[in-house]
C-alpha positions as CSV (number, residue, x, y, z in Angstrom):
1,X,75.3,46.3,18.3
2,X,72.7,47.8,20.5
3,X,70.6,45.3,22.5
4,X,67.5,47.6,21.7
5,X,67.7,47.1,18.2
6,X,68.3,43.0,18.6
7,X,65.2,43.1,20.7
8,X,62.9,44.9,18.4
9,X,63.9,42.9,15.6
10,X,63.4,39.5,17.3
11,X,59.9,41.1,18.4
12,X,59.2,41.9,14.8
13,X,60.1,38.0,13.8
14,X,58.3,36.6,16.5
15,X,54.9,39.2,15.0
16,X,55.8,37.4,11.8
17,X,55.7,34.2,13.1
18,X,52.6,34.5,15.3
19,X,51.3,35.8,12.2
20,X,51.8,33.4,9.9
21,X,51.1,30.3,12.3
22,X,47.6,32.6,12.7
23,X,46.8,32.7,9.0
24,X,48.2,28.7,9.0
25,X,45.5,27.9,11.8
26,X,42.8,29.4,10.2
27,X,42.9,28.3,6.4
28,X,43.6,24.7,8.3
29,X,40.2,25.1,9.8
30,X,37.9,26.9,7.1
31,X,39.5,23.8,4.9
32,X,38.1,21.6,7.8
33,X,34.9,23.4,7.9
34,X,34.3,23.3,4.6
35,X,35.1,19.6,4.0
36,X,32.8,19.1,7.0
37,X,30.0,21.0,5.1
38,X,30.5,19.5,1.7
39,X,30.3,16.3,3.4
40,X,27.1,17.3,5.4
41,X,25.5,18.3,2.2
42,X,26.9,14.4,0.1
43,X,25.1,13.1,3.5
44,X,21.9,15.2,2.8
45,X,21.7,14.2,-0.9
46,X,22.7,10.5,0.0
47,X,20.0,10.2,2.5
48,X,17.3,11.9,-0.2
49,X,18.4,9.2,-2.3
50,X,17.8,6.3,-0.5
51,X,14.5,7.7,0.9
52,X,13.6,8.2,-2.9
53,X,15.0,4.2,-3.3
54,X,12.6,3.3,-0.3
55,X,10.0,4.7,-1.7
56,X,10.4,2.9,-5.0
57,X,10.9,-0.7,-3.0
58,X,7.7,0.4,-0.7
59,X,5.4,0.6,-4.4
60,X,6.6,-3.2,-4.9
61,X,4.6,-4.2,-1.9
62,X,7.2,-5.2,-0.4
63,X,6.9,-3.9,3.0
64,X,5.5,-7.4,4.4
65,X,8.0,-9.6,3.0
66,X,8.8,-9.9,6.8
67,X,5.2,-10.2,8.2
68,X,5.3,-9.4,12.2
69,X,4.5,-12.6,14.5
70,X,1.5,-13.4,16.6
71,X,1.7,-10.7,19.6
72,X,4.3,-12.2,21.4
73,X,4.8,-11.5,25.0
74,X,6.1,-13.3,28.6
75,X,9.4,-15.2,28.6
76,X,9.7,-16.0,24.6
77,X,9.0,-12.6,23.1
78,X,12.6,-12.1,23.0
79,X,12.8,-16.1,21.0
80,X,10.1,-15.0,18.9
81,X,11.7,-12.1,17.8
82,X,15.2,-13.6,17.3
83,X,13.1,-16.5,15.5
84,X,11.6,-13.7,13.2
85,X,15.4,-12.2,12.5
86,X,16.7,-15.6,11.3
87,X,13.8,-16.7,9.5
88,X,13.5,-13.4,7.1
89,X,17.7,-13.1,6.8
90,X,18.1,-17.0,6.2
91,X,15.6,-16.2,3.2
92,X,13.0,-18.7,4.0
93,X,10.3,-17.1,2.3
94,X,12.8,-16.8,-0.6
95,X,10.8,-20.8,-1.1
96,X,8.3,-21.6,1.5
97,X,6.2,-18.8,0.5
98,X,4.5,-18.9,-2.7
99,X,5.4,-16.1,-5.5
100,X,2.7,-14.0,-7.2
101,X,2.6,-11.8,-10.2
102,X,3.0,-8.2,-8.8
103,X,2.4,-4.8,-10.3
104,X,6.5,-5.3,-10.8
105,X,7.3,-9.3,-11.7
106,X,6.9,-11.9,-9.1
107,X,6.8,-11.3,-5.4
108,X,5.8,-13.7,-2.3
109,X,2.1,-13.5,-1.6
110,X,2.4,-13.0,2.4
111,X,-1.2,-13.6,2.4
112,X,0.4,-17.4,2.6
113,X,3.4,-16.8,4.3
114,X,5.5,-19.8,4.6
115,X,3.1,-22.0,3.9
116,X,4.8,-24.2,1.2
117,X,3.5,-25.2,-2.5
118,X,0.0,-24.1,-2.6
119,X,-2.3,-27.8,-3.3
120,X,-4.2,-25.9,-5.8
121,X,-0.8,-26.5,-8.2
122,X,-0.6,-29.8,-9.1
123,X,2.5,-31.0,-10.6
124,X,2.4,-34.5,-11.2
125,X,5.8,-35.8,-12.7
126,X,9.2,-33.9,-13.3
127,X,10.0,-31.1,-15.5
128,X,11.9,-32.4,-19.2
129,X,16.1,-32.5,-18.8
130,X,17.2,-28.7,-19.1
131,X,19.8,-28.4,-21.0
132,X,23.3,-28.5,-19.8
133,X,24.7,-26.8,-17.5
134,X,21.0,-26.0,-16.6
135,X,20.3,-28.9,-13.9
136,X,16.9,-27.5,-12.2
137,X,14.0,-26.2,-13.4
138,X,11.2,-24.3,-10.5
139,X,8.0,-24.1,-10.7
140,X,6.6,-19.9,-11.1
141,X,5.5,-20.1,-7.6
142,X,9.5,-21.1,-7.0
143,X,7.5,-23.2,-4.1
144,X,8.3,-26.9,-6.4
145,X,11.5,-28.0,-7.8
146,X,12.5,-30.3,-10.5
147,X,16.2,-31.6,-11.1
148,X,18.1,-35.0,-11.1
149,X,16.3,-36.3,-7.9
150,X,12.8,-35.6,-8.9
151,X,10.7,-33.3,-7.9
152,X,11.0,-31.3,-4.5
153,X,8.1,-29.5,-3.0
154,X,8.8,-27.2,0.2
155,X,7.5,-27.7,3.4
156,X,4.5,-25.7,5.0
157,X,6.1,-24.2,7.9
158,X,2.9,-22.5,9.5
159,X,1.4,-24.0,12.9
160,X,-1.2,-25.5,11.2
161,X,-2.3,-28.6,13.0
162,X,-3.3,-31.1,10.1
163,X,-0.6,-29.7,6.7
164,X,1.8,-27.8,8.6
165,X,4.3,-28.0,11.6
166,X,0.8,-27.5,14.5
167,X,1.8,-31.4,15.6
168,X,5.8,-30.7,15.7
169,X,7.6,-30.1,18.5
170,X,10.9,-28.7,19.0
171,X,13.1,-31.4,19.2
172,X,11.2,-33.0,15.6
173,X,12.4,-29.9,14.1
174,X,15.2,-29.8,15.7
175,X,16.4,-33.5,14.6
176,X,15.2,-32.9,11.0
177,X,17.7,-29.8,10.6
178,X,20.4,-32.0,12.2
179,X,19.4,-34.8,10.3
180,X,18.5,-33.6,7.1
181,X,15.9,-36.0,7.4
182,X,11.9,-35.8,7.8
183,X,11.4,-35.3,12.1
184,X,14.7,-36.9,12.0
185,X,14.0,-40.5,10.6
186,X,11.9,-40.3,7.5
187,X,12.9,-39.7,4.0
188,X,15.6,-37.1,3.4
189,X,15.7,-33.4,2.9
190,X,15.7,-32.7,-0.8
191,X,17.0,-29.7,-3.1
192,X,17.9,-26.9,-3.1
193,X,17.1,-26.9,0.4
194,X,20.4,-25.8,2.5
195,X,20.1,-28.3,4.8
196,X,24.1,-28.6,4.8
197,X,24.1,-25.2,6.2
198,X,21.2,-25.0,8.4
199,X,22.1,-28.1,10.7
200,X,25.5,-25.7,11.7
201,X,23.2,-23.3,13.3
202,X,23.0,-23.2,17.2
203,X,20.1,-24.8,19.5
204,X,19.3,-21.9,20.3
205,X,18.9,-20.4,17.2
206,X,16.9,-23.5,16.0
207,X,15.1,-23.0,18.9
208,X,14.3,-19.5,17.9
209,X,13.3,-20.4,14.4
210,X,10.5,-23.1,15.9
211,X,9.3,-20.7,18.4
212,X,8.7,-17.7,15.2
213,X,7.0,-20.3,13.0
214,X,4.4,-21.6,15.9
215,X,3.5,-18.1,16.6
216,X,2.6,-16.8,12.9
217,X,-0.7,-17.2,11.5
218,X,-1.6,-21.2,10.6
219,X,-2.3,-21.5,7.0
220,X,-4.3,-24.7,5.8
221,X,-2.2,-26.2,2.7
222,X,-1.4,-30.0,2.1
223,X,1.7,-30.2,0.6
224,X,2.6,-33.1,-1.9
225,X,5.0,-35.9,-1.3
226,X,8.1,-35.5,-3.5
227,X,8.0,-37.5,-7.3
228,X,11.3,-39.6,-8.1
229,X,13.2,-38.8,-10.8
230,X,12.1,-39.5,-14.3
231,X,14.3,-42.1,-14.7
232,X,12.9,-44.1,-11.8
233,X,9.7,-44.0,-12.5
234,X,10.2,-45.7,-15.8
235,X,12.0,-48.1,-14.5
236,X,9.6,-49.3,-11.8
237,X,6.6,-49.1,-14.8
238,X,8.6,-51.7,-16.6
């Protein structure tokens, strides 16, 4: 056979194949480009969605659950602000600020941020047995707390000198975390708060926390001293 002809006809596969590896190449990337672009597009929509979900959250008033500190600046700015992280992810306000009734349901009046069961509430024995499994009832402000060991009122955690934590220092708050007793010696840490949790979290986070709640603003609110259960309290009348 003549070489010319095996050569042309290997030239003619290999224009085949160059072709078809071409054609191969170039669906492959107008698939890519157009996965790239639907994708851009889901990204687009996603993104107007939770703007249009921010918005809706920013009409609950919302937008000072985590109120900013007293400027902070020098050395502890950087404590401060890891104080402010841990305090509004550990859901502190979740009880030591008092709920209101908002334009959508209850919401934490920041106006007294952290500053325990307001004294204008007075709750002066427990709440009635719920019935089982129910074990706890809480007050609307979800700042006072009734259940089998009486009734728990939360702490005002604001630097306020005469009802709040103005007096503490570190190491009292640090030993009644650790504890789970009041600065570390007095009566014990009652429901629901996590003190079984908390006491696992670093110095330096605790630290942190104490160095946030001296610098916010100090709200004047005398908190009550917890009631004893029900139960007790009939027993010492007798």
């Amino acid at each position: 056979m003549d070489s010319r002809y095996d050569n042309t006809r290997e030239s003619r596969r290999y224009i085949r194949r160059h072709r078809t590896a071409r054609f191969v190449y170039g669906a492959t990337f107008a698939l890519s480009l157009g996965v790239l672009v639907a994708g851009a597009v889901d990204v687009a929509r996603a993104a107007e969605t939770a703007g249009a979900a921010s918005q809706d959250i920013a009409s609950m008033n919302w937008s000072d659950y985590a109120a900013s500190p007293a400027n902070a600046s020098g050395p502890d700015a950087d404590k401060v602000r890891r104080g402010k992280y841990l305090v509004t992810t550990s859901g502190c306000n979740d009880c030591h600020t008092p709920f209101k009734l908002g334009p959508n349901g209850a919401e934490p009046d920041m106006a007294r941020m952290l500053s325990g069961h307001p004294e204008q509430v007075v709750i002066t024995a427990p709440a009635q047995s719920p019935v089982a499994p129910w074990v706890m009832v809480a007050a609307a402000t979800n700042t006072a707390f009734s259940g089998p060991w009486g009734v728990s009122f939360t702490a005002n955690l604001t630097p306020d000198a005469e009802t709040g934590l103005g007096k503490w220092t570190v190491r009292n708050f640090k030993d009644t975390i650790r504890s789970g007793r009041h600065l570390g010696r007095g009566r014990a840490i009652l429901p629901p708060m996590p003190i079984a949790m908390y006491r696992h979290m670093t110095d330096e986070d605790l630290e942190a926390v104490f160095a946030y709640l001296q610098s916010i603003p100090a709200v004047k609110n005398r908190v009550a001293e917890p009631l004893p259960p029900a139960g007790a309290v009939a027993t010492a009348q007798q």
